[in-house]
Backbone as XML, in Angstrom:
<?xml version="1.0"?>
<chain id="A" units="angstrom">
  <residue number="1" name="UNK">
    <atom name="N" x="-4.268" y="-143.097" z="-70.206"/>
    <atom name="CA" x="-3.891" y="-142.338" z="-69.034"/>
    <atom name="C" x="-4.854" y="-142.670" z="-67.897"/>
  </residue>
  <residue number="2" name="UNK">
    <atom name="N" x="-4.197" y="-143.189" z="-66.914"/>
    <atom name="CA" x="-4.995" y="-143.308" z="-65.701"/>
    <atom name="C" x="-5.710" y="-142.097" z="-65.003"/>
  </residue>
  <residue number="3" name="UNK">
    <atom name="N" x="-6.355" y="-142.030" z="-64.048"/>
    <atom name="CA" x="-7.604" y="-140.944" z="-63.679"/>
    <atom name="C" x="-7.380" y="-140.953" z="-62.149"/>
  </residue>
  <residue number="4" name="UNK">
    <atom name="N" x="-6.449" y="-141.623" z="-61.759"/>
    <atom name="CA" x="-5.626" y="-141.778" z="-59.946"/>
    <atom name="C" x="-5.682" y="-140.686" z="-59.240"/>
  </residue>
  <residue number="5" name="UNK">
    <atom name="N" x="-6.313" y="-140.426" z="-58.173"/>
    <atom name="CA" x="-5.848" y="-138.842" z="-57.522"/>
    <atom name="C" x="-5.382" y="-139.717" z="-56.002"/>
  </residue>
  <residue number="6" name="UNK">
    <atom name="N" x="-4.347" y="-138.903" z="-55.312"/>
    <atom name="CA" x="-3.990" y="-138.982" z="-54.592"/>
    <atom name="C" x="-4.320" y="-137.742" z="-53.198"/>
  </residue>
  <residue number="7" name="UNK">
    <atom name="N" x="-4.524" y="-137.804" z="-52.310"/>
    <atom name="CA" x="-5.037" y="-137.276" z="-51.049"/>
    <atom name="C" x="-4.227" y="-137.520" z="-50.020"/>
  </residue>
  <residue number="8" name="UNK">
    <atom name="N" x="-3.627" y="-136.374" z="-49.290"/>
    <atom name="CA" x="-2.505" y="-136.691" z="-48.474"/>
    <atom name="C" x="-3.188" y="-135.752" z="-46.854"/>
  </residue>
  <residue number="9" name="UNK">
    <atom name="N" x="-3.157" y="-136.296" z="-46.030"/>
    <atom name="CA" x="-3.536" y="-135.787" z="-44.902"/>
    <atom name="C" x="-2.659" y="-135.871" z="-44.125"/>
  </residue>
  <residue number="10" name="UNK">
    <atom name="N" x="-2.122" y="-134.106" z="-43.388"/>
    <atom name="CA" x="-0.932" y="-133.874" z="-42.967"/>
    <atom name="C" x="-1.002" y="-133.615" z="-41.043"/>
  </residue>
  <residue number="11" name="UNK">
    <atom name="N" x="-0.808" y="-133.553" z="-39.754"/>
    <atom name="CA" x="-1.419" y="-133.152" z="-38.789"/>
    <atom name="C" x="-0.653" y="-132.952" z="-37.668"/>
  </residue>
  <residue number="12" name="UNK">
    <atom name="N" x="-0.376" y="-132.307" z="-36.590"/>
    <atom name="CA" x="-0.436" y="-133.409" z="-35.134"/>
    <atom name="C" x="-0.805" y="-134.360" z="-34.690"/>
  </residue>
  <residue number="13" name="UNK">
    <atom name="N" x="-0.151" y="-134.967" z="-33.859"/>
    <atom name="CA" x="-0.599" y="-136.570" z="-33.313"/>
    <atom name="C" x="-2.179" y="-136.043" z="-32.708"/>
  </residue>
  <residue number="14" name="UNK">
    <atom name="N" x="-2.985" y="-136.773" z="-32.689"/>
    <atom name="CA" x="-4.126" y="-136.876" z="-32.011"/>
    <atom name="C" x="-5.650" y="-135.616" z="-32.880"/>
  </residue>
  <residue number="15" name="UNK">
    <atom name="N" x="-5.159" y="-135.213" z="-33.504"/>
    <atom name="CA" x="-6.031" y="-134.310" z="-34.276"/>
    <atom name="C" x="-7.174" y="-134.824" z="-35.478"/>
  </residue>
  <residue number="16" name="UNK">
    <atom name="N" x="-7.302" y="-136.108" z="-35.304"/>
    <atom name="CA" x="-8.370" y="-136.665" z="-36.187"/>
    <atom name="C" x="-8.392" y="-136.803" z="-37.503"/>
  </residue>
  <residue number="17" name="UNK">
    <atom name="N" x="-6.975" y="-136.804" z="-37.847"/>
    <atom name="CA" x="-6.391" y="-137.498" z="-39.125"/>
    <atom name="C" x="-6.953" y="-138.750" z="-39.540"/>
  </residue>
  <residue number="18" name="UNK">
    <atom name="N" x="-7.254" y="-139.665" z="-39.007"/>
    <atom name="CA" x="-7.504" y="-141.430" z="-38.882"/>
    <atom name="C" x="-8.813" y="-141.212" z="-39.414"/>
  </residue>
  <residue number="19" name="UNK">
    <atom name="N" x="-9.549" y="-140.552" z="-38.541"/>
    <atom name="CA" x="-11.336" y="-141.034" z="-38.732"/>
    <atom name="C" x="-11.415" y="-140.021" z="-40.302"/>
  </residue>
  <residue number="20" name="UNK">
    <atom name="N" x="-10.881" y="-138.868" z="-40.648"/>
    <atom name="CA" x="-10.837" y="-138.338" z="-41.800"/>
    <atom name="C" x="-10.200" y="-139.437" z="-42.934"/>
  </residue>
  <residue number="21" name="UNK">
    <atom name="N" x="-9.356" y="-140.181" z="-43.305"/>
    <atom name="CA" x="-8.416" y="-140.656" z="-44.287"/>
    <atom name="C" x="-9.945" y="-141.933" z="-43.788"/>
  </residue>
  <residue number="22" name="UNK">
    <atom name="N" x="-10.559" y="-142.479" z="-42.832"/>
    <atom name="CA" x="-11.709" y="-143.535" z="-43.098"/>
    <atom name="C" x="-13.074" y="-143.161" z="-43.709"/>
  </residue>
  <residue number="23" name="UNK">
    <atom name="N" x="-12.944" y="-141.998" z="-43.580"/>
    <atom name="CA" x="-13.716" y="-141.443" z="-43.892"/>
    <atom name="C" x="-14.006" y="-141.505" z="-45.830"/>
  </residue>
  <residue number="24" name="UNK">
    <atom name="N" x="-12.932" y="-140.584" z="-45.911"/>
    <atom name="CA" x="-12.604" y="-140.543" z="-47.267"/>
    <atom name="C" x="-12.375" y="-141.553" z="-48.265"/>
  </residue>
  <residue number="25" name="UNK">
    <atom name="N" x="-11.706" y="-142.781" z="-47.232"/>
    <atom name="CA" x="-11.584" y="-144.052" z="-48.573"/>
    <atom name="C" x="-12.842" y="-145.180" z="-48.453"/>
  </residue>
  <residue number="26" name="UNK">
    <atom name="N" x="-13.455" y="-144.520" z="-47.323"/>
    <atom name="CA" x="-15.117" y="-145.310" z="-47.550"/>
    <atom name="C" x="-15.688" y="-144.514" z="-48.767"/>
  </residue>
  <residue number="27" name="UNK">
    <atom name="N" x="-15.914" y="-143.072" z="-48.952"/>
    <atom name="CA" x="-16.712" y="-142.333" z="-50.113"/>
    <atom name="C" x="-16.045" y="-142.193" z="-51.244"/>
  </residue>
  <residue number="28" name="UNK">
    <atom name="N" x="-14.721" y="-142.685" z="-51.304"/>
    <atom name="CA" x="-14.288" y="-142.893" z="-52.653"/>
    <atom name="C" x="-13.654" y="-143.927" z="-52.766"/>
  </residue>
  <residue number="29" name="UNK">
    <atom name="N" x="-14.157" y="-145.229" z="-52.367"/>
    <atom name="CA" x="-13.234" y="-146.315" z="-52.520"/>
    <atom name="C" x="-11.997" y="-146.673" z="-52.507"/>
  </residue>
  <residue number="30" name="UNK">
    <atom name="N" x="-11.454" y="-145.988" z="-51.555"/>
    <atom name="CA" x="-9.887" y="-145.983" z="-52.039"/>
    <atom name="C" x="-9.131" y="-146.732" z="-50.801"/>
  </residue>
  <residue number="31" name="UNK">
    <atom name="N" x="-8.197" y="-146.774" z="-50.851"/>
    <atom name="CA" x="-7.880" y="-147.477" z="-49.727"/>
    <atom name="C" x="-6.666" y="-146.061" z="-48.757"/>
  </residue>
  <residue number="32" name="UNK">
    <atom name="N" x="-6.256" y="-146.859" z="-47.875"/>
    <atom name="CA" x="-5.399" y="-145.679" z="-46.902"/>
    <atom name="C" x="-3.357" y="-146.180" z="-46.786"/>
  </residue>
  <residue number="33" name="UNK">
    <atom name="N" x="-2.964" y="-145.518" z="-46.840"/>
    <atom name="CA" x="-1.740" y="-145.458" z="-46.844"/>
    <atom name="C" x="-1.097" y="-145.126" z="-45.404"/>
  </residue>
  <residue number="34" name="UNK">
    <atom name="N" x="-0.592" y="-145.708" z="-44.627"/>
    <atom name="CA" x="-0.400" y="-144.615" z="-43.267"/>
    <atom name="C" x="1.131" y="-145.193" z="-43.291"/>
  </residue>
  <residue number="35" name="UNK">
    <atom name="N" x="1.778" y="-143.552" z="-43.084"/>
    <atom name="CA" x="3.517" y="-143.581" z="-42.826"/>
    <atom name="C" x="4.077" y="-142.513" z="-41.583"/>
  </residue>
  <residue number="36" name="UNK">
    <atom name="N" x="5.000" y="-143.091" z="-40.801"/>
    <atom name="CA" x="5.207" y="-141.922" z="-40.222"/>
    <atom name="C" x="7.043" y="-142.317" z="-39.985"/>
  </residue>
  <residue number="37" name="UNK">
    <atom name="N" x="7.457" y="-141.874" z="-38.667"/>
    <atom name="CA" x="9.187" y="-142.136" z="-38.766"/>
    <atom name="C" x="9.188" y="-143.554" z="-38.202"/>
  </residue>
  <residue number="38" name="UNK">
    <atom name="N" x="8.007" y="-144.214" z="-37.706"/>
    <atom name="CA" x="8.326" y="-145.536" z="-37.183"/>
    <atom name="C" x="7.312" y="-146.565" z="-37.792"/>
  </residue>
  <residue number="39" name="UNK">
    <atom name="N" x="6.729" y="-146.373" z="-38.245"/>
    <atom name="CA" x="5.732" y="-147.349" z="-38.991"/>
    <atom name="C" x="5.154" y="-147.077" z="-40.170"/>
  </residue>
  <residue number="40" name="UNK">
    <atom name="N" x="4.844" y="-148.392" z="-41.521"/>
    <atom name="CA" x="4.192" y="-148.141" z="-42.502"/>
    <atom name="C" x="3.071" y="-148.939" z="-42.721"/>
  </residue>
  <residue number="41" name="UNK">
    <atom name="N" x="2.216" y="-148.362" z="-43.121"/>
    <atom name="CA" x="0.676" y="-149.831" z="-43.031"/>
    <atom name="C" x="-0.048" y="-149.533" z="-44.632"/>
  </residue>
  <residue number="42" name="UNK">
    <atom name="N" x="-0.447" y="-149.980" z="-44.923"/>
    <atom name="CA" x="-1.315" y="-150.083" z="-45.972"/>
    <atom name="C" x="-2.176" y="-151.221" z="-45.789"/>
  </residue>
  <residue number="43" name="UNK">
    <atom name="N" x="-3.656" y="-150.562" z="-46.462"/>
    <atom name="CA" x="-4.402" y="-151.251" z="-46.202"/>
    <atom name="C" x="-6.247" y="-150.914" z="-46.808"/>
  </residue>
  <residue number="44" name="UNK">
    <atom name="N" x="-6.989" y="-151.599" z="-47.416"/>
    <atom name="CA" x="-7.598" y="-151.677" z="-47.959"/>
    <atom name="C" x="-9.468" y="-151.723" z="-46.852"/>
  </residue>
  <residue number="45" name="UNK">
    <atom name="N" x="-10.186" y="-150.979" z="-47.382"/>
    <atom name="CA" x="-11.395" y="-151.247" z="-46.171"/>
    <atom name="C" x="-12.491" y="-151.714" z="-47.065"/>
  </residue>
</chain>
């Protein structure tokens, strides 16, 4: 069984979602997922 947690950060535009989700996959290695109604990115730091 894998040990995976997932972290979902929900917001308004401009409320500091971004620097939080860089935040977080710098102190746990993880990488970031970003989706919204017009774009999808993934991506590894």
């Amino acid at each position: 069984m894998n040990n995976h947690k997932l972290i979902v950060i929900l917001g308004p535009t401009a409320s500091g979602k971004s620097d939080i989700a860089v935040a977080l996959a710098k102190k746990f290695e993880g990488e970031i997922i970003s989706a919204d109604s017009r774009q999808n990115k993934k991506g590894s730091l």
